[in-house]
GUPA-49657 format. One record per residue: residue in one letter; x, y, z of N, C-alpha, C in turn. Coordinates in steps of 0.02 Angstrom, whole numbers, padded with zeros to 5 digits, always signed. Layout:
AXYZXYZXYZ...
***
This chain:
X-00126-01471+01444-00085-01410+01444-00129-01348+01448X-00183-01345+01412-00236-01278+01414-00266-01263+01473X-00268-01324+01515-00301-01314+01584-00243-01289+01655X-00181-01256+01622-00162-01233+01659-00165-01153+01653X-00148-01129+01721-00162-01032+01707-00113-01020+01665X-00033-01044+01657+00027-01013+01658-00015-01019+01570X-00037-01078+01520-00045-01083+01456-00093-01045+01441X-00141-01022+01471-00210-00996+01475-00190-00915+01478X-00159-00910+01502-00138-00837+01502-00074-00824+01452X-00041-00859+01434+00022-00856+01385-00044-00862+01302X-00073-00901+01285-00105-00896+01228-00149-00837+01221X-00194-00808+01273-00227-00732+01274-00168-00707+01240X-00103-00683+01282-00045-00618+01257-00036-00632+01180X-00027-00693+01168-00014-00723+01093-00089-00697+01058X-00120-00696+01068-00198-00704+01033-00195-00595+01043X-00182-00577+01086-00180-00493+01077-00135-00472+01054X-00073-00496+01054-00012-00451+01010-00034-00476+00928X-00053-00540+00900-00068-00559+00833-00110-00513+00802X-00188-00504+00851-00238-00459+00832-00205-00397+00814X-00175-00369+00869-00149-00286+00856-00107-00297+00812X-00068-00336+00776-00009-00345+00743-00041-00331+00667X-00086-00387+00671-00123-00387+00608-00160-00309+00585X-00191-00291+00627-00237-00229+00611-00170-00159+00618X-00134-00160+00632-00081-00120+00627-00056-00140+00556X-00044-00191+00527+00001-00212+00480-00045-00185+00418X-00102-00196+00422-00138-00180+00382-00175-00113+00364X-00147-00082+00410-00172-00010+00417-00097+00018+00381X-00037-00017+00398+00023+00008+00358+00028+00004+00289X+00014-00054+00289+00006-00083+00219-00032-00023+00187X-00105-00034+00185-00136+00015+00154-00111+00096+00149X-00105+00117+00194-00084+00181+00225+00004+00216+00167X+00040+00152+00166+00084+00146+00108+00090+00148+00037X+00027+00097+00027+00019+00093-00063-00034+00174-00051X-00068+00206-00005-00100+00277-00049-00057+00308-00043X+00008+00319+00009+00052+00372-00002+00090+00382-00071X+00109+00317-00090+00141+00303-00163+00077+00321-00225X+00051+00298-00203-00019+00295-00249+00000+00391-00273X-00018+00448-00213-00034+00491-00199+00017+00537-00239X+00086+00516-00218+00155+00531-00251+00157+00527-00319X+00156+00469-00359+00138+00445-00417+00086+00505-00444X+00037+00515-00446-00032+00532-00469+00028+00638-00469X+00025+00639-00420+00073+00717-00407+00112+00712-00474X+00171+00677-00476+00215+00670-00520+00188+00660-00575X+00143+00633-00608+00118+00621-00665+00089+00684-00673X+00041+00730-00646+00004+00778-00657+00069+00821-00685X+00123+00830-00659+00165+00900-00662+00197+00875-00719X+00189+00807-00752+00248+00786-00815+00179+00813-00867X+00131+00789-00864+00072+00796-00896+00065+00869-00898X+00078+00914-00863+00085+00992-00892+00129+01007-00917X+00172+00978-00902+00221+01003-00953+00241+00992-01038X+00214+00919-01054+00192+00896-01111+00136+00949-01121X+00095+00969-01104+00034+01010-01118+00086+01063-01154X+00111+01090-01115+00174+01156-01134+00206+01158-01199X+00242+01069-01194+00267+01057-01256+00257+01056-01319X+00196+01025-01318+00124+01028-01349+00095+01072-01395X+00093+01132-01339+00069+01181-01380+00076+01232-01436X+00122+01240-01467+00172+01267-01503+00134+01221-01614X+00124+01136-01560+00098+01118-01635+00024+01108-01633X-00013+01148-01557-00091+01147-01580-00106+01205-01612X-00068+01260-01614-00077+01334-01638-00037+01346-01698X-00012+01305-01702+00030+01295-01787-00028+01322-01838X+00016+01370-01866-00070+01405-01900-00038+01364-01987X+00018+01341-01998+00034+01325-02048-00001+01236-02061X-00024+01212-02015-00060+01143-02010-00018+01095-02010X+00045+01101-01996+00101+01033-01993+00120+01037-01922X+00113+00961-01863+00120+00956-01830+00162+00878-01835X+00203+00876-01769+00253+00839-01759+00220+00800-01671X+00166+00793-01671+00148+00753-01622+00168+00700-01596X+00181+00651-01637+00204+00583-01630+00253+00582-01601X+00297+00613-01653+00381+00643-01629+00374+00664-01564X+00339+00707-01552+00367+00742-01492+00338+00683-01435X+00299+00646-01430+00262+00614-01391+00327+00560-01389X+00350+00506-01437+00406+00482-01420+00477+00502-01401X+00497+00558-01410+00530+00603-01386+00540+00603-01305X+00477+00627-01320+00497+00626-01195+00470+00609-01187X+00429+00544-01213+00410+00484-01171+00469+00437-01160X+00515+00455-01208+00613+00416-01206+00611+00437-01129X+00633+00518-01151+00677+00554-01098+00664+00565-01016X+00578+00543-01016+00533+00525-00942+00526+00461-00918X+00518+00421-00978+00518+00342-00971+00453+00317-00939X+00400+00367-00968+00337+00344-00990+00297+00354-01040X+00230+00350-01030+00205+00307-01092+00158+00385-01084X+00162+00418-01175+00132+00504-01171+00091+00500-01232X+00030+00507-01232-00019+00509-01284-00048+00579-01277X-00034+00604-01321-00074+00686-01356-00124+00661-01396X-00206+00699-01358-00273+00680-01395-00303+00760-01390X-00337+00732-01467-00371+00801-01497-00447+00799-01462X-00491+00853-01449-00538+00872-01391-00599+00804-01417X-00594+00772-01491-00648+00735-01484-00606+00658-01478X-00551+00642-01447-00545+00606-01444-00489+00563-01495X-00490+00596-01532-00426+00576-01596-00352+00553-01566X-00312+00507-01571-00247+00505-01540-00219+00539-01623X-00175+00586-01583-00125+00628-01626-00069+00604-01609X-00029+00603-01550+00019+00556-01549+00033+00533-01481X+00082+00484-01516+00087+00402-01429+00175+00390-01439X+00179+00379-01384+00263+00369-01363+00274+00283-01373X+00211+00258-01359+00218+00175-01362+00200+00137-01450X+00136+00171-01455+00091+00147-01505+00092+00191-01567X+00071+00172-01628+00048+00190-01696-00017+00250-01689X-00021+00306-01675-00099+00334-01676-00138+00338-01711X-00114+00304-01764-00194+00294-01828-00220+00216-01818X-00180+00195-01784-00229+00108-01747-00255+00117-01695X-00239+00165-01641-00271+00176-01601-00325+00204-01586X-00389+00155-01546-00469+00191-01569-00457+00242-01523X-00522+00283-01516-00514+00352-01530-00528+00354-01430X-00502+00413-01412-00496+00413-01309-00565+00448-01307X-00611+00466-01326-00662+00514-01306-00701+00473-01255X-00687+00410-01241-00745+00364-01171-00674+00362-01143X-00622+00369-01145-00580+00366-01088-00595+00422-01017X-00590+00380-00966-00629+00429-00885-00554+00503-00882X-00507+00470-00888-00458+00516-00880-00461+00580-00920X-00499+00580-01000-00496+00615-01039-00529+00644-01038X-00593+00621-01016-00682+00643-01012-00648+00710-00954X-00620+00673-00878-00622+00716-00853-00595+00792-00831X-00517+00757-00881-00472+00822-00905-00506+00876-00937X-00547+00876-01003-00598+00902-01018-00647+00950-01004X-00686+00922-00956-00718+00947-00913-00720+00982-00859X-00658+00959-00797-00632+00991-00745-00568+01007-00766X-00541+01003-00789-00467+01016-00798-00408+00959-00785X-00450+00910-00761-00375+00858-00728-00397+00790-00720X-00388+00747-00760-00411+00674-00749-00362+00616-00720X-00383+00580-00693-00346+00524-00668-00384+00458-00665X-00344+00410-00689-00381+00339-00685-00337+00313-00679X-00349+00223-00650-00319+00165-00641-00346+00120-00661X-00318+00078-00722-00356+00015-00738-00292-00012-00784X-00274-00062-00800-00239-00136-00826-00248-00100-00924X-00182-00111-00928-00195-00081-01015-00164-00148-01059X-00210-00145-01096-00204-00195-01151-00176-00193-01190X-00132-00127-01209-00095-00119-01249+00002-00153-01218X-00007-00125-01153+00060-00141-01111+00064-00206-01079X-00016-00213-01057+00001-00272-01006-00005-00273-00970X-00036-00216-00926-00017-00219-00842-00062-00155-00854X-00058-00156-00745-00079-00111-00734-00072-00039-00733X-00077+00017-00752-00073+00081-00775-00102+00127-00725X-00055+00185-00717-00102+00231-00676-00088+00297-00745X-00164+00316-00767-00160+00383-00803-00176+00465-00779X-00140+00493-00809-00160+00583-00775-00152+00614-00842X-00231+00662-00844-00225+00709-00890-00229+00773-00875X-00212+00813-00918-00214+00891-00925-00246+00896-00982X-00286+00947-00991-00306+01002-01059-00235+01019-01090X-00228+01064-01142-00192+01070-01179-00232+01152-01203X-00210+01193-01174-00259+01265-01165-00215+01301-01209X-00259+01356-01261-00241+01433-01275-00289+01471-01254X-00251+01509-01190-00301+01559-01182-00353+01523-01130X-00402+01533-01136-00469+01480-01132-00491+01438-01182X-00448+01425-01241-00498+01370-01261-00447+01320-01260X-00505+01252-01274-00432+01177-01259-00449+01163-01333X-00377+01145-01342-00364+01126-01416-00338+01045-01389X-00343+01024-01354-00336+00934-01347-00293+00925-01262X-00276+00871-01272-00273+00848-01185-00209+00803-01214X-00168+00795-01159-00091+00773-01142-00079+00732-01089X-00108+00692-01091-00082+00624-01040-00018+00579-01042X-00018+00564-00980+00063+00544-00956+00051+00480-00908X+00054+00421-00916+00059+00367-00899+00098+00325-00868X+00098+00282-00815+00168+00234-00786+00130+00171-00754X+00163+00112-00764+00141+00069-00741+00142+00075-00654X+00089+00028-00608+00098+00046-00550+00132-00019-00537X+00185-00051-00550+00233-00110-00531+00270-00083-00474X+00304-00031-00487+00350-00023-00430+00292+00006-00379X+00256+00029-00356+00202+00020-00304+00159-00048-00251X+00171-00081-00315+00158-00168-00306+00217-00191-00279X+00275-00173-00302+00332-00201-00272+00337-00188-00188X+00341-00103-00186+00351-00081-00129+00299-00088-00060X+00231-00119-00105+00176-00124-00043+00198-00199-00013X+00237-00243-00070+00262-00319-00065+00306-00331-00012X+00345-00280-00024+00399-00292+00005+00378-00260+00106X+00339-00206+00107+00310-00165+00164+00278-00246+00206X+00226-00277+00163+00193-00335+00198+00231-00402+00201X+00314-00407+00178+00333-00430+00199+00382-00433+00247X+00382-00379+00271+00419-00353+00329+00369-00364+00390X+00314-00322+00375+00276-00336+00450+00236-00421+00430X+00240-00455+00390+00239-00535+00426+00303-00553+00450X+00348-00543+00424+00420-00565+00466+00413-00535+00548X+00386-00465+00561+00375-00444+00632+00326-00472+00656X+00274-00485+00634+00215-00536+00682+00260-00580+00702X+00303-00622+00655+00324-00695+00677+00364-00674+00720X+00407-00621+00714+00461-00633+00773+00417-00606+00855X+00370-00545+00813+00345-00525+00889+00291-00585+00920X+00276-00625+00893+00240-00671+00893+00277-00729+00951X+00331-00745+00934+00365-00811+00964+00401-00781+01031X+00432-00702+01015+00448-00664+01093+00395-00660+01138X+00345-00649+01105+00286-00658+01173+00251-00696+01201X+00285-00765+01150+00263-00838+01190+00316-00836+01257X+00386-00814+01229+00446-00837+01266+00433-00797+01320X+00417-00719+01319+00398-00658+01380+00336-00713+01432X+00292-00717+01397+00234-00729+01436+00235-00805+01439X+00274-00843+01431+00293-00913+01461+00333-00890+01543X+00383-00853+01519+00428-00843+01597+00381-00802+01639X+00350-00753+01609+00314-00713+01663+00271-00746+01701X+00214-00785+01668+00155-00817+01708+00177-00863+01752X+00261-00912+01729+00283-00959+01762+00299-00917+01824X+00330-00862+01833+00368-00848+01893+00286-00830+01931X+00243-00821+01881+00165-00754+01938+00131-00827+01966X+00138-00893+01932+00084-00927+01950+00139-00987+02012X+00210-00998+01984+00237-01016+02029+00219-01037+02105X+00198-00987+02140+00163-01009+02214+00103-01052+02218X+00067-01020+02158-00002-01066+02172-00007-01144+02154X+00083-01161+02101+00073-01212+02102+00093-01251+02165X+00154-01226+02180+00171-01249+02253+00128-01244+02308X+00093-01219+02324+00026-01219+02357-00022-01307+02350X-00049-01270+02284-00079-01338+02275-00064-01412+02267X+00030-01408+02244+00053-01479+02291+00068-01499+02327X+00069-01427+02387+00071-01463+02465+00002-01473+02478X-00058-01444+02455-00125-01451+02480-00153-01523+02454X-00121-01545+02409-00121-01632+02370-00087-01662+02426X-00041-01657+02460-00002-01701+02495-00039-01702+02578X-00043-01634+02582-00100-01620+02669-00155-01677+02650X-00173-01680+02601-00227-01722+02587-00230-01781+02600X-00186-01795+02554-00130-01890+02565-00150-01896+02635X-00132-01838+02686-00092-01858+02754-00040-01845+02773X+00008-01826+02734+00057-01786+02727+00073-01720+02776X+00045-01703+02816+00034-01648+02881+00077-01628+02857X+00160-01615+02872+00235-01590+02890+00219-01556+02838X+00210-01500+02788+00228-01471+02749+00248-01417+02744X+00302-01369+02723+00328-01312+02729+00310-01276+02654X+00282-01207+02656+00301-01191+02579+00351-01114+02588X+00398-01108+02558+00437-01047+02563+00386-01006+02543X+00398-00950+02556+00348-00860+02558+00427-00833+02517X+00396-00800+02442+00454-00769+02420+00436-00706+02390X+00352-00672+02429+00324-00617+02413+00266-00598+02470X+00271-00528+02462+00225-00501+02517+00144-00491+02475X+00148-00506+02400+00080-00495+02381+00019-00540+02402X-00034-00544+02344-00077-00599+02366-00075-00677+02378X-00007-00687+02343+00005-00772+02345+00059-00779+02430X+00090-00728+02430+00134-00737+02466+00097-00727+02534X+00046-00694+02556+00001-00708+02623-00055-00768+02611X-00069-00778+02555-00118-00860+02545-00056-00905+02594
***
């Protein structure tokens, strides 16, 4: 079967639409989970200032009673993520998920370090406390110019995982279908392009035999049809 043109040229089309299929699919793919990625990280930053906002009212409490915890489970309810308020060396003051006097202290956390420092941290790594994977964003927690602690705002990246799942299983469902149309395209096409040359070469089998009398119909003015 491979030693004919019509298969030889039908597996190339199959072998170039797969390639481009693949490197397209994968350029979507990716190209998808950073847009979400990108979205996510946005949205977290602007919830994460605003907890900063919320925030601030019990870092300037000149009377020394603060309601951190509270407020951290509070609209981590009402956002439906996970909000930890930390003091500048690292202290958890309060958590929407967790206890903050069991919790060791964030000052080696990258998100916190870098809130800190530049103003705005972000990390991705698997939390041990939840289970899964986590994307975090921090803010400072500012009076004035000075930072009295940092306000991070957390969400698992599942629904990102879902949606990149579901993206790569769409374009394998399109390889397969574009896959088997361009056996079926480039089965009929090569059959009708190579058509003459087979008829050709079984009257030129038969001239051979001895067979002289042979007729072949002409059903084109191109190159097969003046051969």
């Amino acid at each position: 079967m491979f030693r004919s043109i019509q298969w030889r040229i039908t597996i190339w089309f199959v072998l170039l639409v797969v390639v481009s299929m693949t490197a397209l699919g994968a350029y979507l793919t990716s190209s998808v989970r950073s847009n979400q990625l990108s979205s996510l990280r946005n949205h977290l930053e602007n919830e994460a200032k605003i907890i900063a906002e919320a925030s601030l009212p019990d870092f300037t409490n000149q009377e020394g009673e603060n309601n951190f915890d509270a407020l951290s489970r509070k609209l981590g309810s009402e956002i439906d993520a996970r909000i930890t308020i930390i003091a500048p060396d690292g202290t958890v003051l309060g958590d929407s998920h967790e206890d903050p006097s069991t919790m060791e202290n964030h000052a080696t956390r990258p998100e916190v370090k870098d809130a800190l420092t530049t103003g705005l941290g972000e990390s991705t790594r698997y939390s041990t406390t939840l289970e899964q994977e986590m994307m975090y964003v921090a803010v400072p927690v500012r009076s004035q110019y000075e930072i009295l602690g940092v306000a991070r705002v957390a969400l698992p990246l599942i629904t990102v995982q879902t949606l990149n799942n579901q993206v790569t299983l769409i374009i394998s469902l399109a390889m397969v279908a574009t896959a088997i149309l361009t056996v079926l395209a480039a089965a009929l096409i090569t059959r009708a392009t190579t058509r003459p040359v087979v008829e050709i070469t079984e009257a030129a089998k038969r001239i051979a035999a001895g067979e002289l009398r042979q007729k072949i119909p002409v059903r084109s003015r191109d190159e097969t049809g003046r051969l």
